[in-house]
N, C-alpha and C positions, 0 to 999 in steps of 0.2 A: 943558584942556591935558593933563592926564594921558591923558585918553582917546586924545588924539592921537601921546600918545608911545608911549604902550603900540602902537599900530596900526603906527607907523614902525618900533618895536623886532621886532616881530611879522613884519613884510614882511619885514627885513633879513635874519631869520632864513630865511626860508622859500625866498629869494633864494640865501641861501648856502647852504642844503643844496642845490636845484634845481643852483649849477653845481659841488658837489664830486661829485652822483650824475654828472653830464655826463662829470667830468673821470676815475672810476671806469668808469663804459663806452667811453669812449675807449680807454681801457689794455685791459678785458677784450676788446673787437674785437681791438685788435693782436695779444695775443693768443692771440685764437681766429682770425685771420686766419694767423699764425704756425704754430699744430697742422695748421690743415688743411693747409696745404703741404707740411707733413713727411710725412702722412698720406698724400696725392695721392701719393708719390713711387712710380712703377712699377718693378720690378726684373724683369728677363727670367729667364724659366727654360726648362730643358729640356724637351719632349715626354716622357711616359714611355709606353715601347710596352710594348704588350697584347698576352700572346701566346695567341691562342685556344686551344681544348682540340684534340687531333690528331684529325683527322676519316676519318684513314685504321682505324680498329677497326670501325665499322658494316660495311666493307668485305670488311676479312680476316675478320669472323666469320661473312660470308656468303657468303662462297668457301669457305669450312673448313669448316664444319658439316655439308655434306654426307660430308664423309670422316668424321664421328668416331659412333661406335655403342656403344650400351650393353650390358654383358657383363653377363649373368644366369645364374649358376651355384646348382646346387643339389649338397647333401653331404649325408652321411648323418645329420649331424649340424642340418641347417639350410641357409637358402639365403645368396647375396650376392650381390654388382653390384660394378659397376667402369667404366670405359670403356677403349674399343680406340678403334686410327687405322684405316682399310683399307689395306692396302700397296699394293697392285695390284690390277688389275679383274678376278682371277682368282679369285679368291676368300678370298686371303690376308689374313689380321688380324691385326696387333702388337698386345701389350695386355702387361700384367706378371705373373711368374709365380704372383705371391704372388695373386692373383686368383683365378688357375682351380687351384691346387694342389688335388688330394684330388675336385676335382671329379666327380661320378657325371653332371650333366647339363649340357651349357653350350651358354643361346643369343644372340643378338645382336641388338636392336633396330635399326632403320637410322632414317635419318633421315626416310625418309619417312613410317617408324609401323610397317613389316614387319619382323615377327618369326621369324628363321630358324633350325635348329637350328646348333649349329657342334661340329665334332670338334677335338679338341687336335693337331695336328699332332707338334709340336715346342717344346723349350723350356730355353732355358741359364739354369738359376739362379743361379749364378753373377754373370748380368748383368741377372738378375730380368724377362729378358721370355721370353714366349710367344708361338708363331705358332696362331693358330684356323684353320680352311678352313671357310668357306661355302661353297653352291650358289648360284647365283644372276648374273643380270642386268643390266649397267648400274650397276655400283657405281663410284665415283666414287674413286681412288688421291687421298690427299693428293698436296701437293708440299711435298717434304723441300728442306731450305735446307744451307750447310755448318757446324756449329757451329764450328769453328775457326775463324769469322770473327764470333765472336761480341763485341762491346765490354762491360764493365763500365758501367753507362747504362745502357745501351741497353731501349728502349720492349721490351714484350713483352707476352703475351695469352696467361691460360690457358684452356683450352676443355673440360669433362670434367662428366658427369653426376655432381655432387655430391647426396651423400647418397641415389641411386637415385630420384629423382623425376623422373616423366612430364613432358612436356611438352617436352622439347630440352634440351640443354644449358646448362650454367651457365659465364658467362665473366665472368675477373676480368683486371683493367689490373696489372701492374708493370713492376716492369728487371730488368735482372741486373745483380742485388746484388754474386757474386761465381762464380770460372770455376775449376773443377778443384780445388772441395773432396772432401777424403777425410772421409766419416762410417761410423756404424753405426747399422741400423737396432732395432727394439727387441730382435729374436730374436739381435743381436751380428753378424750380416754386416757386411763392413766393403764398401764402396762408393765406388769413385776416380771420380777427373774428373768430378763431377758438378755442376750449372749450378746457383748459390743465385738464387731470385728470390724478393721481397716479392707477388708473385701468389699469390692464393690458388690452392691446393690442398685443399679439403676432401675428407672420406670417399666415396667413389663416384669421385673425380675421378681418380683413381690409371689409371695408365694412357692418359690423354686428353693433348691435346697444349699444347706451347710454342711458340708461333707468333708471329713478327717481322713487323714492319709491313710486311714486302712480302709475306707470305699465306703464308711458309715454315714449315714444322716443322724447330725447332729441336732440341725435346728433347721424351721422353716423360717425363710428370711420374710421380713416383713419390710415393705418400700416405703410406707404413710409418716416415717417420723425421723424428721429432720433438726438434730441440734447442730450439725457443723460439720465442715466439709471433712470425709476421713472416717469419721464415725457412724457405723452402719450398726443395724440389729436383728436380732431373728430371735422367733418365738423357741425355745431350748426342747429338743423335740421328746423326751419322756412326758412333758405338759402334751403335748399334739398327740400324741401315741395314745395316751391316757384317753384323752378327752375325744378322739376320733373312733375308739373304741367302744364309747360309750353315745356314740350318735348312730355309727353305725347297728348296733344293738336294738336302739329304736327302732330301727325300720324308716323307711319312705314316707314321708308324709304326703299328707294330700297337697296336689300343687296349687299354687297361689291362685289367688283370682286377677286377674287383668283388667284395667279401667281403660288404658292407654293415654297414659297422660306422663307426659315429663314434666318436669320443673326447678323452682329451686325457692332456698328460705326465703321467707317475706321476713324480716327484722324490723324492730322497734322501731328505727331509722328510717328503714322504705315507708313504713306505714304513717309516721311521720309526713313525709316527703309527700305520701298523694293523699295525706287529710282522710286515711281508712278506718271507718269506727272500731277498728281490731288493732292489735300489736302485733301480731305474729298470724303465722299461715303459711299454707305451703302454695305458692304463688304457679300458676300454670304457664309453659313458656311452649309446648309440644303438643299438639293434638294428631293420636293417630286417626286419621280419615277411613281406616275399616275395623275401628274397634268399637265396643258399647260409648265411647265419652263422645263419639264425631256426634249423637245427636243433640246432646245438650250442652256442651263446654268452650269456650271460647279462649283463646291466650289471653293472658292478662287477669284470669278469674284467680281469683285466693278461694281457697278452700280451706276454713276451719274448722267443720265438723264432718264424720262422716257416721251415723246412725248417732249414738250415744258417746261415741269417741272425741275428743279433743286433740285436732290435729296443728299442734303447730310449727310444723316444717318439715322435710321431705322424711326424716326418722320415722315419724309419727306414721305419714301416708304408706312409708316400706311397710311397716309394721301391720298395719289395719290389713291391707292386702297380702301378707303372708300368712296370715291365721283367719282369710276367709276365702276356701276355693272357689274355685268355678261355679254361676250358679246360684250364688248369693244375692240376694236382693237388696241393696240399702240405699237410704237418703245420706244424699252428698247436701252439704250448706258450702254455697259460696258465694260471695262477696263481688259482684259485678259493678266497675266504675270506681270513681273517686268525686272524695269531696262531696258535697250536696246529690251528685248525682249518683250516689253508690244504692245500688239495691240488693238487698239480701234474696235469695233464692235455695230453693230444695229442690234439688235437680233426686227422682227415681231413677235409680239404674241398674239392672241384673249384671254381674260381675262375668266377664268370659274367660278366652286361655286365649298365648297367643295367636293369631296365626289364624284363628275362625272368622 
């Protein structure tokens, strides 16, 4: 009897859990039956459009590239680079004047790899460009656009032999940042209307162009003025066009005369420092060994006069020798030693080209 009760007790139980687990998945179905519906519920949404990357730059920089050439100047002091646009198929080159200033040799790579010489024509610093004149055949005139139709946005592409290295030019994607900024560059020129874009502009690139997606040059970039990393300029090319037009018009002037002498500022401070009865002067650090200066000039000499001129720093010295050709005869006053033992001297010397 016990055994039997115990069996009946035993089932009851096993009975009653079987249908409380029943009556517990009943409920968890509902719901889980419940979630998923919520779950299922679709809610529409917008497209979101994808705007590709502008495919017009492969284009412009292969329309353009054939107008931009690399400037290679040599000075008494050392060589440099830069890049030019070609103006016209006559042999005219814009490029910037801080480039070829002092320059004793300047030549211009082309795009095809041919290396020619180039004469300085002309050159307003004022608006910091230069006109070069090649010889030559078949040279390819950019196409200049209006910068006064320039927008603030607006896509742009700089094109310019950075840092003097072989192989073609270097081209960088920005906009224009902003239109008819007034800056100065490091030497204190002050500089109007000029186009800010996030385009690079690196060393060598100075000179080379600003060109808008329809293939136009806008503006020639100018490398010398550094307010902050991002922020680049170029001269707005209706100012270049204008003013390249009206150098060219001049004609060729006579070529400079030659001393061969590099150098660099004598300042208040230096003169200062070696007890020099002058404040200023254009201090000699380069003597070429087959030019008119090997017979009488020595490194270390300051030069403050040159005939009637007041030379006090290497500006001064570019200048004298730009507006006196080959051939000329003048006294140089320079300043030999320091201290007590400084002696004034007037060195004659007939002006040459280079290379004689």
């Amino acid at each position: 009897m016990r055994l039997a009760h115990r069996i009946r007790s035993s089932l009851a139980l096993v009975i009653g859990s079987l249908a409380l687990i029943a009556l517990l998945g009943t409920a968890c179905n509902s719901e889980s039956s419940a979630v998923d519906q919520t779950d299922l519920t679709v809610t529409e949404t917008q497209p979101v459009e994808v705007i590709a990357p502008s495919p017009w730059i492969p284009d412009v920089v292969e329309a353009t590239t054939p107008s931009i050439v690399q400037v290679s100047v040599r000075r008494a002091d050392g060589v440099g680079s830069g890049t030019g646009i070609i103006f016209n198929a006559e042999g005219s080159i814009v490029t910037n004047w801080h480039i070829v200033e002092g320059a004793n040799e300047i030549s211009v790579i082309l795009h095809s790899g041919e290396t020619l010489p180039a004469v300085l024509m002309r050159e307003d610093s004022a608006l910091d460009i230069a006109v070069l004149a090649v010889n030559a055949q078949g040279l390819v005139p950019a196409k200049f656009g209006d910068s006064d139709a320039l927008r603030v946005g607006e896509d742009v592409v700089s094109i310019g032999h950075a840092f003097g290295l072989s192989g073609g030019p270097s081209v960088s994607r920005g906009v224009v940042s902003a239109l008819d900024r007034t800056v100065a560059d490091g030497s204190g020129t002050i500089f109007e209307g000029l186009i800010q874009t996030d385009a690079a502009i690196n060393v060598g690139s100075s000179g080379g162009a600003l060109v808008n997606s329809m293939g136009e040059v806008v503006g020639i970039n100018i490398g010398t003025i550094d307010v902050g990393q991002g922020a680049n300029f170029a001269i707005d090319i209706n100012t270049v066009v204008e003013g390249t037009n009206r150098l060219v018009a001049l004609g060729e002037r006579e070529q400079p005369g030659y001393l061969g002498l590099g150098g660099v500022d004598v300042t208040p401070y230096v003169a200062f420092q070696r007890a020099l009865p002058v404040s200023e002067g254009f201090g000699v650090r380069y003597v070429d060994p087959k030019s008119p200066a090997a017979a009488g000039f020595m490194i270390d000499d300051i030069i403050v006069k040159i005939d009637d001129t007041p030379i006090r720093g290497k500006t001064d010295f570019t200048e004298f020798l730009r507006t006196h050709p080959d051939g000329t005869d003048v006294i140089v006053r320079t300043i030999r030693g320091a201290g007590d033992s400084a002696v004034i001297m007037e060195i004659p010397v007939t002006l040459g080209s280079p290379g004689a």
